[in-house]
N, C-alpha and C positions, 0 to 999 in steps of 0.2 A: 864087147864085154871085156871089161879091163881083169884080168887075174890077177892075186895077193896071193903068195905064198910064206907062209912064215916058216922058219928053222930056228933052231938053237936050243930048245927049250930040253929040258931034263931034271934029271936030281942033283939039287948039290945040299949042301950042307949050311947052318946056321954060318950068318959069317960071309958065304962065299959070292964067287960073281957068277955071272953069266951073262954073254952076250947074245943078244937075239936079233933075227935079220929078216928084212921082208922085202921076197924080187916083185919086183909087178910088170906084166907083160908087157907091159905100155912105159911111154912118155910120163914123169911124176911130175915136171916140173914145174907146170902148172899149177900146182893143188899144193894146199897143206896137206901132211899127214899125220896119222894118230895110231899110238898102240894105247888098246883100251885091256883090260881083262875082266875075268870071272870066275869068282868063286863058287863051290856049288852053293846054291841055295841064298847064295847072295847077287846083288844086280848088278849090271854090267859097270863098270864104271873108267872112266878113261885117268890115263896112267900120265899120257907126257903125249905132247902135241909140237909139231914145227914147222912153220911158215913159210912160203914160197922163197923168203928170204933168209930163212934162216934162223927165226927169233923163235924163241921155245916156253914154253909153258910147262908147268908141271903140277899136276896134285901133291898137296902137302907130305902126303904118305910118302910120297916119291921123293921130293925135293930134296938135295945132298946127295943122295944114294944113285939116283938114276939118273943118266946121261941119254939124250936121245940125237940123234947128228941124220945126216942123207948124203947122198952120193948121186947127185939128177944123172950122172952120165953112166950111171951103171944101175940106173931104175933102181935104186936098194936103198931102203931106212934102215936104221940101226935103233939097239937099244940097250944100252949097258949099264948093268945092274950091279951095284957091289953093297954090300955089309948087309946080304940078302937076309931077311927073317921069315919066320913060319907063316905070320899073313901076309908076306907076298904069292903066296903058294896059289896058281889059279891059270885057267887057259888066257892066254894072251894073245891079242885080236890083232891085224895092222885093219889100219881103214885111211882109205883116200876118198877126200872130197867131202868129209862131216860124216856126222850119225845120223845124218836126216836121210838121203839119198845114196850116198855114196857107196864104195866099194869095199866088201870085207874080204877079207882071208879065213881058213877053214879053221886059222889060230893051233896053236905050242903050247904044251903042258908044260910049265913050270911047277917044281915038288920041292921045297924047302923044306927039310927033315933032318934029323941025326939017325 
């Protein structure tokens, strides 16, 4: 059973960054990864995704703002977020290997506020 753990999440402010990080007990380098999040009472939905090789996708919401990269030799994704605003405000997920089967993390509150 492979582990996701995410860090970085917190409060910042209209405007600001944050970056966010997911160790995973294992070997990544096989697999794409994804950070997805969630708002309450809204569905889960995936943020920014990248490829065993490196090619990245992103939700519109996202694109410009968020940067998503990996480190296969320190098992770690990243996810760096700037010109944050109030609906990006929501628990964000890592997941290895798709939203079908694959591996979650227990996810990081991100709180965009003044």
């Amino acid at each position: 059973q492979v582990q996701l753990v995410e860090s970085g999440g917190g409060l910042v402010q209209p405007g600001g960054s944050l970056s966010l990080s997911c160790a995973a007990s294992g070997s990544i380098f096989r697999y794409a990864m994804g950070w997805y999040r969630q708002a309450p009472g809204k569905q889960r939905e995936l943020v920014a995704r990248i490829t065993r090789d490196g090619t990245t996708n992103y939700a519109d919401a996202a694109k410009g703002r968020f940067t998503v990269s990996r480190d296969n030799a320190k098992n770690t994704v990243y996810l760096q977020m700037n010109s944050l605003k109030p609906e990006d405000t929501a628990v964000y997920y890592c997941n290895l290997g798709g939203d079908a089967m694959g591996y979650w993390g227990k996810g990081t509150l991100v709180t965009v506020s003044s």
